[in-house]
N, C-alpha and C positions, 0 to 999 in steps of 0.2 A: 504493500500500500504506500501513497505518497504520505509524506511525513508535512506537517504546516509548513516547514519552514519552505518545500518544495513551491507550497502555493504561491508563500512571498516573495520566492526569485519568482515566479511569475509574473506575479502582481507588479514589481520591480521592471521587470523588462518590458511588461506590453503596457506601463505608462511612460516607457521609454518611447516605444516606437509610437505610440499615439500623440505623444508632443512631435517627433519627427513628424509625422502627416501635419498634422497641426489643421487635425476636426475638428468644426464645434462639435460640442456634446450633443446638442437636440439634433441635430445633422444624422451622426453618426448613430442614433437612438432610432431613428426612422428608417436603417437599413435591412435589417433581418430579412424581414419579407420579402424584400426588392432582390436580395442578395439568393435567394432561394429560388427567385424566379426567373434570374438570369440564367440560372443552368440550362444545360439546352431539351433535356426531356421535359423539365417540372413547370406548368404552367396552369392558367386557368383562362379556357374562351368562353365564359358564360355569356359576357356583355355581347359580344362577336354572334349568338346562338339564339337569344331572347328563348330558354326554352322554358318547358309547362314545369312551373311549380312544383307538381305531383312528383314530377321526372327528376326536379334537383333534389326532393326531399329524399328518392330512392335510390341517386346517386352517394348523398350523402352520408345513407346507411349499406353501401357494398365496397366490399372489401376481397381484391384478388390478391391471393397470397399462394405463396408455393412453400414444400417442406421440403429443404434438401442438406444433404451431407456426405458425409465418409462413408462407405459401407459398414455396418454395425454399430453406428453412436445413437440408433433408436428414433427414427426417421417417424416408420410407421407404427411402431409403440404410441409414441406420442400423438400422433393422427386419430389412430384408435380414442386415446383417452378423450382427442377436441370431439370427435364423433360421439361419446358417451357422455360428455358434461351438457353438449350443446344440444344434447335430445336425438341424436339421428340413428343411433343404435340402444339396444334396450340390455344388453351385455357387453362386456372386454372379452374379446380374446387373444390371445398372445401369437406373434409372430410363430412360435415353435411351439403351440401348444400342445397338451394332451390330450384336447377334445376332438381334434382331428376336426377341427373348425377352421382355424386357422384367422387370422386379423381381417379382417372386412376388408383394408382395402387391397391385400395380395388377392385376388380372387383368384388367379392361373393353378392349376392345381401344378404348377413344374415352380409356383412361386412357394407354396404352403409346404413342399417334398423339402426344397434346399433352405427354407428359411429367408431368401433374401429377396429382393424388389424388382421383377423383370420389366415392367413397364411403368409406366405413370398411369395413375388412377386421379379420374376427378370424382369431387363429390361437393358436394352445398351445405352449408350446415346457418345456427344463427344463434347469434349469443349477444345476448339482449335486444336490441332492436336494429341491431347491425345483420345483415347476410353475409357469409362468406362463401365465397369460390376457392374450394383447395383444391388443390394436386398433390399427392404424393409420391415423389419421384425417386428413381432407383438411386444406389448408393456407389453402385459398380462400375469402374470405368471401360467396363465393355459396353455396357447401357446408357450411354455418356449421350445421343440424342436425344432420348428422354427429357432427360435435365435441359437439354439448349431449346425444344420446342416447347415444352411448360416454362420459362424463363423468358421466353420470345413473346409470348402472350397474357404474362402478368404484370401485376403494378408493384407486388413485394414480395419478397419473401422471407420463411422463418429459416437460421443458417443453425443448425444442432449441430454440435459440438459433444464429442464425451470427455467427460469430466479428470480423467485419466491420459488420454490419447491424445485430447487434443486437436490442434490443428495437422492433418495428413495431406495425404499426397492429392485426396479426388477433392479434400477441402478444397485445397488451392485453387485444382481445377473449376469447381461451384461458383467460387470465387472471381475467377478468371469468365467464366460465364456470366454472371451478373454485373459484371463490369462492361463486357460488352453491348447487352441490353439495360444498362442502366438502372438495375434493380436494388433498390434499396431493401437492406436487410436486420432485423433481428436477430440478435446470435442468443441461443437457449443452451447451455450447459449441462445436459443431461447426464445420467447416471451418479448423481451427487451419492448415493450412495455406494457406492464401488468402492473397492478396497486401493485407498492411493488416489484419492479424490483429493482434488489442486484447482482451484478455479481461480485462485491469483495465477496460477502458471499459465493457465490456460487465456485469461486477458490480455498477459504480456507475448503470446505467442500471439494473439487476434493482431496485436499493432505489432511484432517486428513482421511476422513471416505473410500478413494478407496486406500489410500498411495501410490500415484502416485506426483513425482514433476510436479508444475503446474503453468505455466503464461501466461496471458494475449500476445495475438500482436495486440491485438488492445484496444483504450479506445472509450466508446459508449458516442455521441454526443445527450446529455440528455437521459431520461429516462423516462416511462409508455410516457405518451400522447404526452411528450413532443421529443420524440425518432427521432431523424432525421437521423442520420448515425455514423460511426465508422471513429477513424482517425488509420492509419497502425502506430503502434510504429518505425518498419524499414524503413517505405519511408518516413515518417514524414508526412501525407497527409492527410487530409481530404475525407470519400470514402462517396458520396451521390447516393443515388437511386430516379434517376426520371425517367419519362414517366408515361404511362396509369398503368404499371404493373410493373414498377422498373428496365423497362429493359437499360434504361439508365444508364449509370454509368459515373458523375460527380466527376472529383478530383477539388480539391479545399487548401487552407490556413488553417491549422488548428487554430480553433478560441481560440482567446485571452483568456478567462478563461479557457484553459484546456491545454496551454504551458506547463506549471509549471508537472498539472498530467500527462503530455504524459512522459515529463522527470523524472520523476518516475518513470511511467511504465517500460519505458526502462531500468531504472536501477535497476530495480526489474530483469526483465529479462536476462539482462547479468549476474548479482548475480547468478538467478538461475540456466543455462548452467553451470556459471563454475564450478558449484557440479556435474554435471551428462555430464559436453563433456572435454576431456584432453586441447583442441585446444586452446578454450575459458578461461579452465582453468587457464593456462598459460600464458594467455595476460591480463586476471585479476590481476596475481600476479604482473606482471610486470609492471601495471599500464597504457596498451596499449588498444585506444577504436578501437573494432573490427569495419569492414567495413558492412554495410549492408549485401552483398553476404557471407560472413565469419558467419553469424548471421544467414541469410536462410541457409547457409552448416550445421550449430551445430545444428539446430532446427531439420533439416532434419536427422541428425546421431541420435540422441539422441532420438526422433521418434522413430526412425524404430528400434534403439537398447530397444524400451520398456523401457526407463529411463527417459522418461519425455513426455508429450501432453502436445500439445500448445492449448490454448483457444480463439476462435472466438467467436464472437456473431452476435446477430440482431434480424431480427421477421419475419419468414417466413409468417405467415397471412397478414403482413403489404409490404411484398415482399421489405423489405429491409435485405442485407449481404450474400446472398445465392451466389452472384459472386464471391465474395471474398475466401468461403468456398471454392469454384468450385475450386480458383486460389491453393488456400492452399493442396487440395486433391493431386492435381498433381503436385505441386513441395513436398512434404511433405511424401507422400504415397509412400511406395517402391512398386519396376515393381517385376512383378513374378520372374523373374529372381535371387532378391536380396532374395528371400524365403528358405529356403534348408528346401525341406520337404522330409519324409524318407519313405523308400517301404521295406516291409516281402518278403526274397524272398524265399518261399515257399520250393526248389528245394533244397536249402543250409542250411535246419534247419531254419527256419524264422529269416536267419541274418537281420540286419538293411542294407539297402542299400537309398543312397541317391538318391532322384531325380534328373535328368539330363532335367529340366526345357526348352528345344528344339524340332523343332516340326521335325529335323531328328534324332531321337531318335525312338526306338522302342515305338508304343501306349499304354500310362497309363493310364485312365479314372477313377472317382470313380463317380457312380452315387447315387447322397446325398440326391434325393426328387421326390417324385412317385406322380404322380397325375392324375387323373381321366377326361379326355377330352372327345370331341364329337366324337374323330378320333382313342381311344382307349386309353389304358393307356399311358400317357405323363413319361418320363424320364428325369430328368434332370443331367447333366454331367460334372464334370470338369475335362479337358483333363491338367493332370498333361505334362503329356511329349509325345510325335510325334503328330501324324498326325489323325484325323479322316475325312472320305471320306464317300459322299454320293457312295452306292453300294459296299462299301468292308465289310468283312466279323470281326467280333470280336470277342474276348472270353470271354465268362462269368468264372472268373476265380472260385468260389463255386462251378459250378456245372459241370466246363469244355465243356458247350454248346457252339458251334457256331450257331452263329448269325447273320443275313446280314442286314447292318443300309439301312435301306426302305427308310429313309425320315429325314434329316437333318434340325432342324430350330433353329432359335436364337427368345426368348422370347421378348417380351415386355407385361407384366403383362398379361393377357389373351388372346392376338394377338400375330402373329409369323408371322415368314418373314422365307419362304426357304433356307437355303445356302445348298453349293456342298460340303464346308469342314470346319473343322477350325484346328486352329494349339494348340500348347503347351499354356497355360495360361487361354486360355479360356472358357467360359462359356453355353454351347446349352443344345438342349430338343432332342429326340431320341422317335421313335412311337413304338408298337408291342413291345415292349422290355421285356419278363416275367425276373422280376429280384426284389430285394427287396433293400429298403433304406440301403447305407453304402457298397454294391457289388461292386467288382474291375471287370472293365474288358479289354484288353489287345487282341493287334494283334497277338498272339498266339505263339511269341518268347522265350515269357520270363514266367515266371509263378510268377509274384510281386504281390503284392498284398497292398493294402493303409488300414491305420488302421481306424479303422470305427470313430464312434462319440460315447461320452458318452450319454447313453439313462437313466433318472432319473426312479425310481419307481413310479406307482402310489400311492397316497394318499385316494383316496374315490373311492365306489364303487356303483354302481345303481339294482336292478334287472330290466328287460327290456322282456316286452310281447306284441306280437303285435294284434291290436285289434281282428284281423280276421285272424283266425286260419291257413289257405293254404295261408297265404302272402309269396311268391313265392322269392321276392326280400327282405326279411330279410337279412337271412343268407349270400345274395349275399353283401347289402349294409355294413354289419359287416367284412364281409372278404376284402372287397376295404378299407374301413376306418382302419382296423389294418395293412395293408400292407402300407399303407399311412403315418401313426400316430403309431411310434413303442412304444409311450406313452400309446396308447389306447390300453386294452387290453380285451378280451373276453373270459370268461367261461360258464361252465355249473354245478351247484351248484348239489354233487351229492344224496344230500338231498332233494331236492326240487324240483330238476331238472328248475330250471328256468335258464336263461340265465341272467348272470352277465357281466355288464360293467363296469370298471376301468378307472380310468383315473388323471389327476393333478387337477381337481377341480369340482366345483358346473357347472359354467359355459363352461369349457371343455365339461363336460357329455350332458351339456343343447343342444349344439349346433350340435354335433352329433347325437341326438334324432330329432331336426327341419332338420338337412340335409336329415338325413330319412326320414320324409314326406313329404319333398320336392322335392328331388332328385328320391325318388324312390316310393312315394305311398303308405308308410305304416307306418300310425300312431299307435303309440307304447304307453303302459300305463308303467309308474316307477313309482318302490316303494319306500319306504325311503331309503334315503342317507346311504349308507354301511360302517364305518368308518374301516381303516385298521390295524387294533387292531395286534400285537403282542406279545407273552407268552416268557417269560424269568427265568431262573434258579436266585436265589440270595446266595446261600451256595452249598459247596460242598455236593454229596453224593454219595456213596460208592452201587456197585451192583456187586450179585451175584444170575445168574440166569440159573436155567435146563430146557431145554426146552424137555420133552420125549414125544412122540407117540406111541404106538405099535399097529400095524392092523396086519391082515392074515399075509401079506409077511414084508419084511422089514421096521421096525418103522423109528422113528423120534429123530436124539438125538446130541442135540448141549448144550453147558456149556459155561457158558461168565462171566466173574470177571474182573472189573475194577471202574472206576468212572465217574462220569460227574459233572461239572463245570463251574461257568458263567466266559465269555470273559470278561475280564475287558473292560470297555470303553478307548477307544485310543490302546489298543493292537489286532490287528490283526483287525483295526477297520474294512477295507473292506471286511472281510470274517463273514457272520452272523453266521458261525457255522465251528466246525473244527472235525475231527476225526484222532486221534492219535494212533495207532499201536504201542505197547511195549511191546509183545508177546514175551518170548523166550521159548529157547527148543524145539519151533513144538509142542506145548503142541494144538494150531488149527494148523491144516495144511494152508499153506499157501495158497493154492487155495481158502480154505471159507473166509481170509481175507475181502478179494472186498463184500461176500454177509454180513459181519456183517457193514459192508461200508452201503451198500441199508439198512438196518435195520436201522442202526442208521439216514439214511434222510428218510425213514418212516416214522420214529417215530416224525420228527422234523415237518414234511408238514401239520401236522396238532392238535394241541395243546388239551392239554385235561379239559384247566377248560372254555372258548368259542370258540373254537373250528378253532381259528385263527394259524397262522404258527407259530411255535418256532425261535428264532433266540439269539445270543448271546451265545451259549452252545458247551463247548469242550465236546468230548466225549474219554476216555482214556479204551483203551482194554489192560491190564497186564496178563491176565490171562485165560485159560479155559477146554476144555476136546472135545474129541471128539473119536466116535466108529467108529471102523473100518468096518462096515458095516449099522449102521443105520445113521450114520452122510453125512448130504447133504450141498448145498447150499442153499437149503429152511430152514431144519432146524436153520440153523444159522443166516441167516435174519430174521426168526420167533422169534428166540432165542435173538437175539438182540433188536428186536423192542422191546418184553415185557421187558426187561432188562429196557432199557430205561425208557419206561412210568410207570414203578414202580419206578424206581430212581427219576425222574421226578418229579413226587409226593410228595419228599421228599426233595427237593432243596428250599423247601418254594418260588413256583412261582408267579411272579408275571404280570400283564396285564401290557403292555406298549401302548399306545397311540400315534398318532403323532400331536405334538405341532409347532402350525406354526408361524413364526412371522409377527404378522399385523398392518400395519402401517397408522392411522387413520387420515387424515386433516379435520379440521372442521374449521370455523370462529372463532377467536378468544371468542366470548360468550358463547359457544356451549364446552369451555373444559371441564365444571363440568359435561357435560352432556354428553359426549363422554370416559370419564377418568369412573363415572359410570355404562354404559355399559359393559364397558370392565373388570369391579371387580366382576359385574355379573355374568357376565363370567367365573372365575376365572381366569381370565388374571392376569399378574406379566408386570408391566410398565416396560419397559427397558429404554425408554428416551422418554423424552418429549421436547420439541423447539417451541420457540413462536418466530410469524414474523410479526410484526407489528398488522394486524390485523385477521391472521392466524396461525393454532396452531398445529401442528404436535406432534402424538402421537404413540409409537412405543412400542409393548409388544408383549409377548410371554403367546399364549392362545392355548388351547388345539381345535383343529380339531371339535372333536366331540361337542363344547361348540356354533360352530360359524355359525351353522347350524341357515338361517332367522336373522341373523347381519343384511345384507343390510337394511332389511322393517326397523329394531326397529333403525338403523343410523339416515334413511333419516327420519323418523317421529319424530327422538330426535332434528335433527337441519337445521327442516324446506325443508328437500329437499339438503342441500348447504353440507356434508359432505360426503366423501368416504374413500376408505380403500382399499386396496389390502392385499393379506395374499401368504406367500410364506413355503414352507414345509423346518424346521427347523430340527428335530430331535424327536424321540422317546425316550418319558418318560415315567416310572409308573403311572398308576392312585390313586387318593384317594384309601386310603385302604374301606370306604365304597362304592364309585364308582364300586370298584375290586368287591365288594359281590353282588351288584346290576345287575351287567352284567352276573356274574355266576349265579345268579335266574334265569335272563330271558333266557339266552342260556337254560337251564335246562328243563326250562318252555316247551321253542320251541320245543327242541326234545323229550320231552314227549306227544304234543301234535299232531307229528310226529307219534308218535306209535299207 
C-alpha cells in the first residue's frame, strides 16, 4: 500500500506542474467531463438524435458488458453467480460439477467433459432497474476469436483476475484486445480464498505488466480460509455474504484491525484519481477531501475515459462479492449511449460517419457470431442504431440481399425467449439469416457499413480424412465450422490432395475433429501436426529476366529488371510483402503492370526450399522490354514469376518458424524441472516469478518444439503443472534445423514422383 507520505510527494509535484501550466482553478475544475469526451470512442449524440424519452430512459438503464480472463481465474463461476443473484437461474452449478449439470453458461457438452469455455455465450440478466447484456467468453488462447468478437460489440467489460496467479499470458492478451476496441474495464480479483491469496500483488502487477492505473475500492476481510468479506473504501462499510448461497448481503462496522488499512487504501486511491481525473486532481492540490459521490463520479470518468480500472475482489466459488461487482458494473460501466462508435458509408467513398446510438434512427446491425442451432443457423446481432422488428425486411449490406427477420429472440446461453423487437444498444439472435461473421446489415436507407473485427492467423495445421470414404457430412460439417470460426480454416493440399485444417492451436484443431463425430457422424483420422513455416529473403538481389516462347502463330515475350529485398522488421510491419512499380519511359506498357503484380504473388504463395509461403519481401520492377506483338499478360506474369524465384534463390533465404510465448506454473519444487523442459526445448526464459509456494515461468519457445509438452509437464510435476502458449512472432530457424527440413521436404516430393 502507499504510505501518506507517498500522497504528499504527490501533492508536492502536481502543484508543481499546475503553477507550470499556470490554470485558473475554476478553469481547470470544468474539465473532467470535457477531458472524457475528447477520447475518441466516448461521447454523447443525444442533442445530434432528438430521441423518444422512453428510448433515453432504456438507454440509460442497459449495460453491455463482457467476462473475460486467463483460462481458470473463474470467468464463468462468477457469470453463474450474476445469473443467480440477478434472478435468471433458480440454482448454481459448478463449472466441474457432480450433478453432471454443469454451469448454465458452458452449454456444449465437449464444454461440461473438459471443464473449460469453448465458445462465448450470451445471456440478459437485471439487477435492479438496470438490464444487462453478458457474454461469457472462453479463457483459452486457442479460442482467442471468441474474446475479439464479444469485445468488438460491447461497451465494457468485467477483466477477472485470480487472486494467486494473477496477471498471465491470455491476461495480457484480453488486455491487448480491449485496447484495440477501446473497452473499458473492471478488474474482479477472484478466488480470494485460495491458499497464497495477494491482491496487493496482484494490483501492482495490473499497473506494471497491462500499464493501466490501478486501485483497490475495496480491502478483503482476511484471506485463503480465513476470507469472510470486503469492506467498501467509499462507504466505509463492512460488505458480508450470508444465506445458503450468499445471497444475503450484511453491512456491518468495519473491524478494528483493518481501520488503519482501509485508510490507506483510501489514500492510495484518491492519490491515484488525481493523476488520471482533473476534478480530483485539483482538490488534491488544494488539500480538499473529496465526498464519497465526487469519488464514485472520478472513478466512473476515468473508467470509461480508459485511464484507470478500479479493483474488486472476493470468491465467486465461495459466492462471496459478486453483489458488489453487480453494484460496480452499473454505476461504473458506461450506457451505449456514452460509446461513439463509427460506420463506412459506402455511398461517400467509405467516409467515417458516426453512430447515432437511437432506436429512431435508420437500422444499423452488425452480426458478430454464427452459430449452428436445431432451428437453422443462429445469428447473432448488435443493433448499433434504430429499430429491429419481428417481420420487416433488412439489408444485407455485402451482398445487397433483402431479407425478412422470421423470428426475433434474445439468448440466454442455449435457450431463447421470443421478442417482437429490440431497439439501438442491444443484443439478439436472428434464424435463416445466410450471412457471415463481421456483415453489416441495415433497413435499406443508408448503405453504412460497421468495421469488422480483427481475425488472427492460424498457427498449426492438421491433415484430416474421414474414415469412410462417401461420408456425406464432411464437407458439410467443415463449411459450418469455417463460417462459424473465421480462425479455422480449410484446404486442399495440391500435392497430396488431402484436406488440410488450420487453426490457433493443438486443442482448437482437437475439438473441431470430436465436434465432427459428434455432431455429425464422421470420424476422421489426422496426421501430424502441420507447423506454419515461413521463407524469407535476408540480402538484396538484383534480376534480370527474358521470358520468350515462339509457336506457329504468335510467341511469348516479356523482359523484367529490377530487384527484391527483405522488409525490414517494424517497417511496413502489417504488409508481408510489397510490390513496387519504378518503371519509366513505357519501357512495359502499362497495362502488363497488374500481370507482373500476379507474378510476383505467385511466386510468393508458395516458397521454394519447403514449400511454405514467402513473406517479408519487396519486390522493385525499374526496368524491362516488351514486343509489340508477342508480349501478353501471361507472358509477363510468367516472366515475373521466374524473375523472382531465380532472384529468390539468391537472397540467401531463410525458414522462419513461429515462436510462441508459454507461460508455465508448477509448484514451487517442480522449477528445476519445469525450467528443464523448456531448455529442451530450446526455449529462451523470458521471466520467471516465485509465489510462495508456486512458481511461474514464462519463455519464448519455438511452435514446432512444443508438440507432446503437456504429457512430459504433467509427468515432470506429478500431475500439478500447466502452461498455456500464445503465438508471439516469426523467427528463423537453427541454420541446421533450416537443412533438416529442406531434406525432408525434398524427401516428400520425391517420393511424390
Amino acid at each position: 500500500m502507499l504510505m501518506p507520505r507517498f500522497g504528499a510527494t504527490i501533492r508536492t509535484s502536481m502543484r508543481q506542474c499546475a503553477a507550470m501550466r499556470n490554470i485558473p482553478s475554476m478553469a481547470r475544475a470544468a474539465t473532467p467531463l470535457a477531458s472524457a469526451l475528447l477520447s475518441k470512442r466516448w461521447n454523447s449524440t443525444e442533442e445530434l438524435a432528438n430521441p423518444d424519452a422512453a428510448d433515453v430512459r432504456r438507454l440509460d438503464r442497459l449495460r453491455n458488458i463482457g467476462i473475460s480472463a486467463h483460462i481458470d481465474s473463474g470467468k464463468t463461476t462468477v457469470t453463474e453467480r450474476i445469473l443467480y443473484y440477478t434472478g435468471r437461474i433458480k440454482e448454481i452449478h459448478e463449472v466441474r460439477g457432480r450433478d453432471n449439470v454443469g454451469a448454465t453458461m458452458d452449454w456444449m457438452e465437449l464444454e461440461r467433459e473438459k471443464g473449460i469455455t469453448i465458445q462465448s455465450a450470451a445471456t440478459y440478466a437485471q439487477w435492479g432497474e438496470t438490464n444487462l447484456n453478458i457474454i461469457d467468453t472462453p479463457g483459452h488462447v486457442d479460442f482467442t476469436i471468441e474474446v475479439e468478437r464479444a469485445l468488438r460489440v460491447l461497451d465494457g467489460a468485467v477483466l477477472v483476475l485470480c487472486s494467486v496467479s494473477g496477471v498471465q499470458s491470455q491476461t495480457i492478451t484480453v488486455d491487448r484486445q480491449m485496447r484495440r476496441y477501446d473497452v473499458p474495464r473492471i478488474s474482479f480479483i477472484n478466488k480470494m480464498d485460495r491458499a497464497g491469496a495477494n491482491p496487493k500483488r496482484i494490483i501492482e502487477q495490473i499497473r506494471t505488466k497491462l500499464k493501466i492505473p490501478a486501485a483497490a475500492l475495496q480491502v478483503p476481510i482476511g484471506a485463503e480460509d480465513a476470507f469472510e468479506g470486503v469492506v467498501d473504501i467509499l462507504s466505509n462499510q463492512a460488505i458480508y455474504n450470508r444465506g445458503a448461497r450468499g445471497e444475503d448481503i450484511v453491512y456491518g462496522k468495519v473491524p478494528e484491525h483493518l481501520v488503519e488499512a482501509v485508510s490507506e487504501a483510501r489514500e492510495e486511491l484518491v492519490a491515484m484519481l488525481a493523476e488520471v481525473d482533473d476534478e480530483i486532481g485539483e482538490m488534491f492540490i488544494e488539500d480538499t477531501e473529496p465526498t464519497v459521490e465526487q469519488l464514485h463520479d472520478a472513478v466512473r470518468r476515468a473508467t470509461i475515459a480508459r485511464k484507470f480500472t478500479p479493483v474488486l475482489m472476493g470468491s465467486a466459488i465461495k459466492d462471496k462479492g459478486i453483489q458488489a461487482l453487480l453494484d460496480a458494473v452499473v454505476r461504473y460501466m458506461p450506457k451505449s449511449t456514452e460509446v461513439q462508435n463509427t460506420m463506412l458509408d459506402i455511398k461517400n467513398n467509405e467516409k467515417e460517419v458516426d453512430v447515432v446510438p437511437y432506436s429512431n434512427q435508420p437500422f444499423v446491425g452488425l452480426a458478430f457470431k454464427l452459430e449452428e442451432g436445431k432451428y437453422g443457423q443462429l445469428t447473432y446481432i448488435r443493433v448499433y442504431q434504430g429499430r429491429l422488428e419481428k417481420g420487416q425486411f433488412a439489408y444485407h449490406v455485402k451482398s445487397g440481399k433483402k431479407v425478412k427477420i422470421a423470428r426475433l429472440a434474445r439468448m440466454h446461453s442455449n435457450s431463447m425467449e421470443d421478442i417482437d423487437s429490440v431497439g439501438a444498444g442491444e443484443i439478439c439472435a436472428l434464424f435463416g439469416i445466410d450471412c457471415a461473421s463481421g456483415d453489416t446489415f441495415t433497413d435499406g436507407s443508408t448503405q453504412y457499413s460497421m468495421s469488422t473485427m480483427f481475425v488472427p492467423d492460424p498457427v498449426i495445421s492438421l491433415s484430416l480424412t474421414p474414415k469412410e470414404k462417401n461420408a456425406s457430412n464432411f464437407s458439410k460439417a467443415l463449411n459450418r465450422f469455417q463460417k462459424e470460426d473465421p480462425t479455422f480454416r480449410v484446404h486442399i493440399d495440391e500435392e497430396s490432395n488431402q484436406t488440410i485444417i488450420s487453426g490457433m492451436g493443438e486443442l482448437h484443431l482437437d475439438i473441431y475433429v470430436e465436434r465432427m463425430r459428434r455432431e455429425y457422424n464422421v470420424d476422421c483420422v489426422t496426421g501430424k501436426p502441420q507447423v506454419a513455416f515461413r521463407e524469407t529473403a535476408s540480402v538484396k538481389a538484383t534480376f534480370s529476366y527474358t521470358h520468350k516462347k515462339q509457336t506457329g502463330g504468335a510467341g511469348q515475350f516479356g523482359r523484367v529488371e529490377g530487384y527484391i529485398e527483405p522488409i525490414e522488421s517494424g517497417e511496413h510491419a502489417d504488409k508481408p510483402q510489397e510490390f513496387v512499380n519504378r518503371v519509366m519511359g513505357g519501357t512495359i506498357p502499362a497495362q502488363y503492370i497488374s500481370a507482373c503484380q500476379k507474378g510476383f504473388m505467385d511466386g510468393m504463395r508458395e516458397g521454394f526450399m519447403v514449400g511454405h509461403p514467402i513473406v517479408g519481401v519487396r519486390m522493385v520492377l525499374e526496368d524491362g522490354a516488351a514486343h509489340s506483338v508477342d508480349s501478353s499478360e501471361l507472358a509477363f506474369r510468367l516472366a515475373t514469376f521466374y524473375a523472382f524465384s531465380e532472384a529468390f534463390k539468391a537472397t540467401k533465404p531463410r525458414i522462419l518458424e513461429p515462436i510462441m510465448t508459454v507461460e508455465v506454473s508448477a509448484p514451487i519444487e517442480f522449477q528445476g524441472n519445469v525450467l528443464g523442459t523448456i531448455n529442451k526445448r530450446k526455449g529462451i526464459i523470458v521471466d520467471t516469478e516465485s509465489q510462495e509456494d508456486y512458481c511461474s515461468v514464462v519463455a519464448e519457445v519455438p511452435l514446432n518444439n512444443m508438440f507432446g509438452y503437456s504429457t512430459e509437464l504433467r509427468s515432470g510435476t506429478q500431475g500439478k503443472g500447466e502452461f498455456s502458449m500464445e503465438y508471439k512472432r516469426h523467427a528463423p530457424v537453427y541454420p541446421e534445423v533450416q537443412e533438416e527440413l529442406i531434406k525432408e521436404h525434398q524427401k516428400k516430393m520425391a517420393e511424390k514422383k
